[in-house]
C-alpha positions in Angstrom: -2.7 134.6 -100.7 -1.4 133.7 -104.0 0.4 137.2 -103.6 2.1 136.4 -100.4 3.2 132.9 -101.5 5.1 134.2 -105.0 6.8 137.2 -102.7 7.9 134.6 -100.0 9.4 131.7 -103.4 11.4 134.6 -105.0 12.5 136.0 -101.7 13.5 132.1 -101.0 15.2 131.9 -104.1 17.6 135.3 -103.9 18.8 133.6 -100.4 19.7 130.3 -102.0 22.7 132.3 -104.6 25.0 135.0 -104.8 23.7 138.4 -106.4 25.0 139.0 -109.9 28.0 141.5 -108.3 29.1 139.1 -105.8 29.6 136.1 -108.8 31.3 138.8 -111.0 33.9 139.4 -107.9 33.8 135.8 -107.6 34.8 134.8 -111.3 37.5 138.6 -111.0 39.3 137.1 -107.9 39.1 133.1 -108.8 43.1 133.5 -108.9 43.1 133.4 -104.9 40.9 130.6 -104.9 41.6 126.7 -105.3 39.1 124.9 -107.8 37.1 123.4 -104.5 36.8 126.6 -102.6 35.6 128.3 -106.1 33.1 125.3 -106.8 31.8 125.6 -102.7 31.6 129.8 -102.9 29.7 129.3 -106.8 26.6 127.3 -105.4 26.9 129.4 -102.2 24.0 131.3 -100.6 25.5 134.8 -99.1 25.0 133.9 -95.5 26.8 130.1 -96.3 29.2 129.6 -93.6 32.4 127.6 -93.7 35.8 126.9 -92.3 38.3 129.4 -94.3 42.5 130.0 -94.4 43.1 133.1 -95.0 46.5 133.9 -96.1 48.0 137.6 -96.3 50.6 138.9 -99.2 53.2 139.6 -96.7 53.7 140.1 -93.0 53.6 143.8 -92.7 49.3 143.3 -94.6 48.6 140.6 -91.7 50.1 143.1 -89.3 48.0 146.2 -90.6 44.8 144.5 -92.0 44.5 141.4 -89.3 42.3 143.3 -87.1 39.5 143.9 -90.0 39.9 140.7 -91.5 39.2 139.0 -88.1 36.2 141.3 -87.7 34.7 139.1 -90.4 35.2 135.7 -88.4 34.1 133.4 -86.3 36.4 131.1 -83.9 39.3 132.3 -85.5 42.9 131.4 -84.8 46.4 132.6 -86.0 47.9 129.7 -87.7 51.3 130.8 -87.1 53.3 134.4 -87.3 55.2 133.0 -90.3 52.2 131.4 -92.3 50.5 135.2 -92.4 47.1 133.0 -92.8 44.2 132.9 -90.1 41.5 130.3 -90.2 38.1 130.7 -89.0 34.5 130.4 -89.9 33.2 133.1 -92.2 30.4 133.9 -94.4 29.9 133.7 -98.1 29.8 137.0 -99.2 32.3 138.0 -96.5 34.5 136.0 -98.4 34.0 137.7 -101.5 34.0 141.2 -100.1 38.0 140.0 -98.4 38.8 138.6 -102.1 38.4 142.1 -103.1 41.1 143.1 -101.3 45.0 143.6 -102.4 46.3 142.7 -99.2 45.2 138.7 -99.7 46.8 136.2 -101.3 44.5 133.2 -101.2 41.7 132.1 -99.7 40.7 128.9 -99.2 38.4 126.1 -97.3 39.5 124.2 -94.4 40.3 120.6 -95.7 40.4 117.5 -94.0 43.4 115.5 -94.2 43.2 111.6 -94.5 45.8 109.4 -92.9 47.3 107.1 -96.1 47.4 103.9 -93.5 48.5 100.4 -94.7 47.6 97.1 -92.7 51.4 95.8 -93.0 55.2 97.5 -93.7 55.2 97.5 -97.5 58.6 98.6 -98.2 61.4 97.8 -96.1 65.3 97.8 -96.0 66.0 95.0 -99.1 63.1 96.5 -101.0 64.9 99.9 -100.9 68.8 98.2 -100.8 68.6 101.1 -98.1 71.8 98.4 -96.6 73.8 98.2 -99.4 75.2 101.8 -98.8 75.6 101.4 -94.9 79.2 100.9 -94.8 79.2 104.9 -96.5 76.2 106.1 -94.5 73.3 105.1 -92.0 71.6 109.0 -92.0 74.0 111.1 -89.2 73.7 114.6 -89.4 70.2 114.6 -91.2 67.4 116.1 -89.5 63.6 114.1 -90.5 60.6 115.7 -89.6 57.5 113.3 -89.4 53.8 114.8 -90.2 51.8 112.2 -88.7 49.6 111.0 -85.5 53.4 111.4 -83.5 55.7 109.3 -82.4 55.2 107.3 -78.9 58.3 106.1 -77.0 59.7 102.9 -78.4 63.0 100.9 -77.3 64.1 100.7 -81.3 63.5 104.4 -82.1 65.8 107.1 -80.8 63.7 110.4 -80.9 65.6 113.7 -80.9 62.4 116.3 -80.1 59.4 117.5 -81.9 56.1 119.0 -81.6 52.5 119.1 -81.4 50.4 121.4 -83.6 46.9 119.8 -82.4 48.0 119.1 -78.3 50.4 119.4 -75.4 52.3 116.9 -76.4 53.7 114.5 -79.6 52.5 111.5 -78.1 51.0 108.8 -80.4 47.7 107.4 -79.1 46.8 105.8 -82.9 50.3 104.2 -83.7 50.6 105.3 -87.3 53.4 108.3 -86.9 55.3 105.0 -84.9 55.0 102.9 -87.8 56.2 105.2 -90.3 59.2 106.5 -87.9 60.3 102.9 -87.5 60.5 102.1 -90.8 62.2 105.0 -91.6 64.3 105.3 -88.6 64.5 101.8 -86.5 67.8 101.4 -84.8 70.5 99.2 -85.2 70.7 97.5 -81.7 69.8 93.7 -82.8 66.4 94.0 -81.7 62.9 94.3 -83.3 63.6 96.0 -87.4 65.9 98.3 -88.8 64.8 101.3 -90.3 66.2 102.3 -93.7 68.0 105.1 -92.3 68.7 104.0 -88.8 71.1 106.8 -87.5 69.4 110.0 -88.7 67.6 112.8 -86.2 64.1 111.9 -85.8 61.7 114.5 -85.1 57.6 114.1 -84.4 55.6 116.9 -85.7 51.9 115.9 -84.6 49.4 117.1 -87.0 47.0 114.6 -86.5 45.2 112.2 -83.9 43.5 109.4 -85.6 43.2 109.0 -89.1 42.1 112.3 -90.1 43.2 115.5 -89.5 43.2 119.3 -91.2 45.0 121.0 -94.2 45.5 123.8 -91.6 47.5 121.7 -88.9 49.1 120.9 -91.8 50.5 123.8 -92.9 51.6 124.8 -89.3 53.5 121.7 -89.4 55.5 122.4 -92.1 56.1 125.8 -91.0 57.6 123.8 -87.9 59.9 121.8 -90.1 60.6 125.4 -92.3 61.8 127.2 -88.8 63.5 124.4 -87.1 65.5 123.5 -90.3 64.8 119.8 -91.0 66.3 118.1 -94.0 63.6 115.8 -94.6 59.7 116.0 -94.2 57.9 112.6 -94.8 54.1 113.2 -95.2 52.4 109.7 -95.1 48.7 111.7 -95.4 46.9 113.0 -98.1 44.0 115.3 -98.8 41.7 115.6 -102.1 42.2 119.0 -102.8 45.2 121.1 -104.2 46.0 123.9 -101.7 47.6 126.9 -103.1 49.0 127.6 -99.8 50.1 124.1 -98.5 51.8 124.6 -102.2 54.0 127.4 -101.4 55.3 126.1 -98.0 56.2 123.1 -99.8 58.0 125.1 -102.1 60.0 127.3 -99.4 60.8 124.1 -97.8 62.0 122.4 -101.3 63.9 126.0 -102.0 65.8 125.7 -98.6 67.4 122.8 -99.9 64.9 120.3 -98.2 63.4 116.9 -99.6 59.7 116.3 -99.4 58.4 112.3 -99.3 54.9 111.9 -99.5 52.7 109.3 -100.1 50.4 108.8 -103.3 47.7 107.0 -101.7 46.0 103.3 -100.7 44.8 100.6 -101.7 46.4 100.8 -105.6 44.1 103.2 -106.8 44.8 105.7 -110.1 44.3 108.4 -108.1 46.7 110.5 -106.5 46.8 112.4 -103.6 47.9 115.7 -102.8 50.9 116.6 -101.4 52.1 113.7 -103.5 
């Protein structure tokens, strides 16, 4: 009996971790990983699932090796053509065994994005002296893309088109994406507030419902903003972990000659959120 009991703890135990050659891939590949997906794979048991992004080098690699990295998931999804990056639930070691290959660029966990919500409009038109430089411009001819809850029909916002990354439409149903369009974008028509750049093109780009939402609606969002040519992203969200690939459509946006406004967090905490 005592026998049987040993064989069944150290069988136990071998299921709680990696084996010795999955960890050494591990720590060979933890370049493709961000610190949170490293930390979650580390303490990992091989048959751990989780939500995972998984983002090819280049096109051509999602084109040829999509098929057999797909093999490997659950539920998956295409996050968009121009992303190269599926998302799906996979195991562990099936992580590790796609790390190994040449044809991936990063892989990381799903994350859940938190809406950075305030009670009341902290900054407005004086704050900014937004209406001091009226009289030379009030926005025209810039293009603002806003990741948020999206944008609901309102009498002082004038909303050129959008999109919806999480439903069939950019309706807001939580009023957040609203709040942050009007401050930005309230008209000038002697009703309700102005916005501090009152004329520009206002576009809804719904990546979230409530007050959370997920890095990987995020990144199709951006994407959105990337292919339709915006000007201006404004990102009032935040998540807790840095996203190597959330990074680099940031920085194609940025090297497109866009601008990208996000907020550092609530409440007047130390800590500061990423995008910001």
């Amino acid at each position: 009996m005592l026998i049987y009991l040993l064989v069944f703890i150290v069988l136990s135990a071998s299921s709680l971790a990696l084996t010795s050659t999955e960890e050494e891939k591990l720590a060979d590949n933890y370049y493709k990983l961000n610190p949170e997906t490293y930390n979650t794979l580390a303490v990992a048991s091989g048959t751990d699932e989780d939500h995972y992004i998984i983002e090819f080098t280049d096109a051509d690699s999602a084109s040829k090796y999509g098929s057999s990295v797909k093999a490997y998931m659950s539920n998956s999804k295409t996050l968009s053509s121009n992303t190269k990056a599926y998302l799906g639930k996979v195991q562990a070691s099936d992580v590790i065994t796609l790390l190994e290959q040449d044809y991936i660029e990063y892989i990381e966990l799903e994350q859940e994005t938190t809406g950075l919500y305030t009670d009341h409009v902290t900054y407005n038109v004086k704050k900014t002296e937004a209406d001091q430089i009226w009289d030379e411009t009030k926005g025209t001819g810039v293009s603002v893309a806003v990741l948020d809850t999206g944008i609901y029909a309102h009498d002082d916002l004038s909303i050129s088109g959008g999109t919806s990354i999480i439903s069939a439409d950019y309706n807001d149903y939580d009023g957040h994406g609203t709040e942050v369009a009007g401050v930005l974008a309230a008209v000038l028509d002697d009703n309700g507030i102005a916005g501090v750049a009152p004329d520009v093109s206002l576009y809804a780009v719904k990546i979230m419902n409530t007050t959370t939402g997920n890095l990987s609606d995020a990144i199709e969002g951006l994407q959105w903003a990337i292919d339709n040519n915006m000007s201006i992203v404004v990102m009032s969200f935040g998540f807790e972990g840095f996203s190597n690939i959330f990074r680099d459509k940031v920085n194609e946006f940025y090297n497109n000659g866009g601008l990208l406004v996000a907020a550092a967090g609530n409440g007047g905490g130390t800590i500061v959120m990423y995008p910001a």
